[in-house]
Every structure is written in structure tokens, then in C-alpha cells.
C-alpha positions as CSV (number, residue, x, y, z in Angstrom):
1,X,75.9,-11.4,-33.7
2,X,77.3,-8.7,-36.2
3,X,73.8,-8.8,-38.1
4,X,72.2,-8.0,-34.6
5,X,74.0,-5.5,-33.7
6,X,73.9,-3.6,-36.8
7,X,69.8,-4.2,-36.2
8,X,69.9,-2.5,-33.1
9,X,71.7,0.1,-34.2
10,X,69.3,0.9,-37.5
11,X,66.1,0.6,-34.9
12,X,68.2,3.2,-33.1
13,X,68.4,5.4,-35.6
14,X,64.7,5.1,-37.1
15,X,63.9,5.8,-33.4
16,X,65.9,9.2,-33.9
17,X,64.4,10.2,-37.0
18,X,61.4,9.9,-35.7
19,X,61.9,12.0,-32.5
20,X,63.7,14.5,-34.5
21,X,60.2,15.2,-36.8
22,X,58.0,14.9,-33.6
23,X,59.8,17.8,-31.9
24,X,59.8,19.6,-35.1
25,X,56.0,19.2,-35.0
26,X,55.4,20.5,-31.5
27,X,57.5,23.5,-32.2
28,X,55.8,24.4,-35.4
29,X,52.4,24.1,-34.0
30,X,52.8,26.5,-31.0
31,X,54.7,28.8,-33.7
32,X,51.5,28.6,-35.8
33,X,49.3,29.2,-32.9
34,X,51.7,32.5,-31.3
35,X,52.6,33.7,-35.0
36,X,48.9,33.0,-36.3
37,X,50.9,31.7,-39.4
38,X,48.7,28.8,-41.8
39,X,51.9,27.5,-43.7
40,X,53.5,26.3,-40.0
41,X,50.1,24.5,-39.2
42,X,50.2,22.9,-42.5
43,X,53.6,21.8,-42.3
44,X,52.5,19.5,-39.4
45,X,50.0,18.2,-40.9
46,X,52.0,16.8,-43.8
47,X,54.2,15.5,-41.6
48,X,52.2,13.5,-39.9
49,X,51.7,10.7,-42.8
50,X,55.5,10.7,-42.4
51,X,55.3,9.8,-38.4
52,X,52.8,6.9,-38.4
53,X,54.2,5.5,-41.4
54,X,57.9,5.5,-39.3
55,X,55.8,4.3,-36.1
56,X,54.7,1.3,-38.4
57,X,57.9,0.3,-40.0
58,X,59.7,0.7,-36.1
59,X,57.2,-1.4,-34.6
60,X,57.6,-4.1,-37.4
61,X,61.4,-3.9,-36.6
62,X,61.0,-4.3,-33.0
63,X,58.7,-7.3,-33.4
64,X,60.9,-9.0,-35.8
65,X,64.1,-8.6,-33.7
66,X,62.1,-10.2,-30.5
67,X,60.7,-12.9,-33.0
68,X,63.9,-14.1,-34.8
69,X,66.7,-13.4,-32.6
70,X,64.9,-14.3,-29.1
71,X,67.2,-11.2,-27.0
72,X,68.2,-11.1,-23.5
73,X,69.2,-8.9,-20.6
74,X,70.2,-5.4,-22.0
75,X,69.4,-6.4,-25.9
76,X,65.3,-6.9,-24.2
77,X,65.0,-4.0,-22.4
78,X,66.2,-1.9,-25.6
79,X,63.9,-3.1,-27.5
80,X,60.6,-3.6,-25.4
81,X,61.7,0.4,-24.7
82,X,61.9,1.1,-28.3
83,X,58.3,0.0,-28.8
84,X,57.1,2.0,-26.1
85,X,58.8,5.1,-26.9
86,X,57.7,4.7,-30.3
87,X,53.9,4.3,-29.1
88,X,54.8,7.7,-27.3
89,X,56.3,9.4,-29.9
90,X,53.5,8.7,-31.9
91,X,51.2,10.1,-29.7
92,X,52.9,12.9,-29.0
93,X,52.8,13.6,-32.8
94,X,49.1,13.5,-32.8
95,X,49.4,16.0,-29.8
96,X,51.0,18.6,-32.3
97,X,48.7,18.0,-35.2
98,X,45.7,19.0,-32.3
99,X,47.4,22.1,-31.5
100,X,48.1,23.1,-35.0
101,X,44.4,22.2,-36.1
102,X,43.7,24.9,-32.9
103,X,45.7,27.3,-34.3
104,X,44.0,27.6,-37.4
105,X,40.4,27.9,-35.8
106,X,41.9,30.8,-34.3
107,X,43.8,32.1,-36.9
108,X,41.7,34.9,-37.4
109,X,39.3,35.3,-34.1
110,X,40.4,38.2,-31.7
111,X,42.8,37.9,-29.8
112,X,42.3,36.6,-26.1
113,X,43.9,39.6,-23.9
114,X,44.1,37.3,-20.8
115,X,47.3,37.0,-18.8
116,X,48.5,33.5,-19.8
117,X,51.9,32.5,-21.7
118,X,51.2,29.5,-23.7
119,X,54.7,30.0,-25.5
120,X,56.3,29.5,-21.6
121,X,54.2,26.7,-20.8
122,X,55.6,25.2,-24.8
123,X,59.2,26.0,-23.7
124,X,58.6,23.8,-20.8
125,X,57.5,20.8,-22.2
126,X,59.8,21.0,-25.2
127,X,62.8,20.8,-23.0
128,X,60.8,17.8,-21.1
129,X,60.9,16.0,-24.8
130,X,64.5,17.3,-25.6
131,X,65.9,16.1,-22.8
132,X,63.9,12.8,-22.1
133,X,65.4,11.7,-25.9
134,X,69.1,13.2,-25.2
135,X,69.0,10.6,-22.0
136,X,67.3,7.7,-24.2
137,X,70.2,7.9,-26.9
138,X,73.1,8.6,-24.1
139,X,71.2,6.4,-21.7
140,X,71.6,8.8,-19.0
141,X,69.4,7.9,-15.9
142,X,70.2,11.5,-14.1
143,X,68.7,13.4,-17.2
144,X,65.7,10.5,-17.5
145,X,65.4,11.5,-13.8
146,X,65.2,15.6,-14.1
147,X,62.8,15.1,-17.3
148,X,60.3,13.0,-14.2
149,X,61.0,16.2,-11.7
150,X,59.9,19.0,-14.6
151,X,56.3,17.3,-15.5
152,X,54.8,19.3,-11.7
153,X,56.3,22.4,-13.5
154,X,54.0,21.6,-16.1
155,X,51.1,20.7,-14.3
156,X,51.5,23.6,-12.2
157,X,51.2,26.4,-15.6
158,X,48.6,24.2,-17.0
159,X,46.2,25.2,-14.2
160,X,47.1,28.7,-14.2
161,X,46.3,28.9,-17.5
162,X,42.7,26.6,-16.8
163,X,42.2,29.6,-14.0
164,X,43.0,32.4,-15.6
165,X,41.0,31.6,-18.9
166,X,37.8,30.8,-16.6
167,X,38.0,34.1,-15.1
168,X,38.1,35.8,-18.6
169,X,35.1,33.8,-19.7
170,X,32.9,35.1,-17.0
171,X,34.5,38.3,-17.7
172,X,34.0,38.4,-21.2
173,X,31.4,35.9,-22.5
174,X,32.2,36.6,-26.1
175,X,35.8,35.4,-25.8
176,X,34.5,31.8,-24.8
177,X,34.8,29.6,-28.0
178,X,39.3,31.0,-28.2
179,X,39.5,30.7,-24.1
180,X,38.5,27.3,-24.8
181,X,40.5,26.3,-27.6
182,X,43.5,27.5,-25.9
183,X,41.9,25.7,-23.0
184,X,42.5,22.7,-25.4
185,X,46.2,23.4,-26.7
186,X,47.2,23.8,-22.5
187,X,45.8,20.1,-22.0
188,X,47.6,18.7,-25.6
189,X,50.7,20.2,-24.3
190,X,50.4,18.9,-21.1
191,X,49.6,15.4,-22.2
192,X,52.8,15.7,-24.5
193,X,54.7,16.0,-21.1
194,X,53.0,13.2,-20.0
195,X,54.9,11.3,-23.1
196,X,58.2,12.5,-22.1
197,X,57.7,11.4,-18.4
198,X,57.1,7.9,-19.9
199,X,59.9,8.0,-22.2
200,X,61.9,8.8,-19.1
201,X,60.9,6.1,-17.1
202,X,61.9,3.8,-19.9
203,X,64.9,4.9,-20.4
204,X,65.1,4.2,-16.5
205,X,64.2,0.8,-17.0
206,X,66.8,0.3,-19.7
207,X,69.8,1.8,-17.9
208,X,68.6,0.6,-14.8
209,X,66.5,-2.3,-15.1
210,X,64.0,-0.3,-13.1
211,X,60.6,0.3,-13.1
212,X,59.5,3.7,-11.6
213,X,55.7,3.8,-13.4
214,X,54.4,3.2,-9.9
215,X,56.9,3.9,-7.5
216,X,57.0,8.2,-6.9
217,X,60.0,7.7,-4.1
218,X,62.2,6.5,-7.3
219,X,61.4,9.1,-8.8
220,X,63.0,11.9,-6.0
């Protein structure tokens, strides 16, 4: 039972790690984009090898724990959560590397003088990841909850920015190939929320035993 434990625990950790270099990479890439700086976009990029090789070695954890120790009750919900926040993580990592890889093509096109604050919309979602992994690793289901409540917030600056870079196309015709890359880096950081809002909802389902996926009035 000691061994277990001690199992858990390192799957715990790697699952840290992990988060901790996926927020790094979200940060770094709307940095590269707002400071039009190459050495943050490339600083992503190398550490992406990093995050899927982690999202391998956790998955092969998590599999191994399920196979040879056969879990129940809390012990099964940690881990079938650790394999989907993992998946998430992942993909939220890939997310980053898409906005950096945007940042460059725009590294040195003119500057878009519409009224939208990508670097707003970033702080948004940032706090929707901080706080979505702060309530996985205290297993707080009132922060889980809040993280589920922000992701309109997003939605809600992701179509201003959709509007107001439409309107600048047809203003300015020329400005079409940056309006739509930053077009692009709204929708990655949207979907990144996306990621939190599930990690939320499985941290629900571990503290809980709940599922909210489909259920909106468990989610008020």
C-alpha cells in the first residue's frame, strides 16, 4: 500500500511539472507575439519535445497503476483524472506553440492599429489555467467551479476581437493576412480555455464524484 501511495504521489508531481512548463509556454508565446521578440517564440518551441515526451511517460504511469494495482473509489477517479488532464495539458501545449509560430509570421509585418487587447484576453485565460491546476492539486471544487464561470468571459473577448478585426479588414484590405493571424491566436487562446474548463470539471469529478460535462445547472 506504501508503494502505491508513493505512486500516486510521483504521478502527482510529473502532472505538476508538466503544468508548470505548459503555463510557461502560453505566457511566453503571447510575450513573443505583444513584444515581437524571436528568442520567446523559440523558447516554446524547444520546449515542446519536453511536454509530449512528459505526456508519454504520465500516460504510461497512469496505465500501469490501473493495470497492476486494480484502484478503487478515490485512488480511480485520481487517476482516470490524471490521464485526462494530461491529454489537456498536452493540448494546451500545442495551443502555445500555434501562437508562438503566429508571432513570428508577424514579427515583422505592420502593426494592426485596430482596437483589440489580445494581452487582456491572454490574462484571462491564464488565470482560467492557474486556477483550474491550483484546485486540481488542493482539490478545491469552489475554485474548479469559478475556473467553469470565467470560460463566457472568454468567449465574450474572443468575439470582440473576431468583430473588430472584420471591420478593419474591410477598412483596410491590406491589413488582412495579420487581422487574420491574430484572428488565429484569439481562437488558440480560446481553445486553451476550453482545456482549463475540462480540467475543471475533472477535478469536479474527483472531489466530487461528479460529472458536470453535460449538466450546465452544476455548473451555476
Amino acid at each position: 500500500m506504501r508503494h502505491f501511495e508513493e505512486e500516486l504521489d510521483e504521478l502527482r508531481k510529473r502532472l505538476l511539472e508538466m503544468s508548470g512548463l505548459v503555463e510557461a509556454a502560453i505566457y511566453r508565446s503571447v510575450q513573443a507575439l505583444v513584444e515581437k521578440d524571436e528568442a520567446l517564440a523559440h523558447q516554446v518551441f524547444k520546449n515542446e519535445a519536453r511536454v509530449n515526451q512528459m505526456e508519454i511517460e504520465i500516460d504510461e504511469m497512469a496505465v500501469r497503476l490501473l493495470a497492476l494495482e486494480q484502484p478503487v473509489a478515490s485512488d480511480l477517479r485520481f487517476i482516470t483524472s490524471a490521464i485526462k488532464i494530461n491529454n489537456d495539458l498536452e493540448r494546451m501545449g500545442d495551443n502555445a506553440v500555434s501562437i508562438a509560430e503566429r508571432a513570428l509570421s508577424l514579427m515583422h509585418e505592420p502593426p494592426v492599429q485596430a482596437a483589440v487587447d489580445i494581452p487582456y484576453m491572454s490574462s484571462l485565460v491564464e488565470s482560467m489555467v492557474r486556477k483550474a491546476l491550483d484546485s486540481f492539486v488542493k482539490k478545491d471544487g469552489d475554485l474548479a467551479r469559478s475556473v467553469l464561470l470565467g470560460d463566457d468571459a472568454v468567449d465574450d473577448r474572443r468575439t470582440e476581437i473576431y468583430e473588430e478585426l472584420v471591420r478593419y479588414m474591410q477598412k483596410d484590405p491590406s491589413s488582412i493576412p495579420q487581422c487574420v493571424s491574430l484572428i488565429s491566436v484569439a481562437r488558440f487562446l480560446e481553445r486553451i480555455a476550453d482545456h482549463a474548463t475540462n480540467i475543471a470539471e475533472d477535478v469536479l469529478f474527483l472531489v466530487d464524484g461528479v460529472d458536470v460535462r453535460h449538466h450546465a445547472e452544476a455548473k451555476t
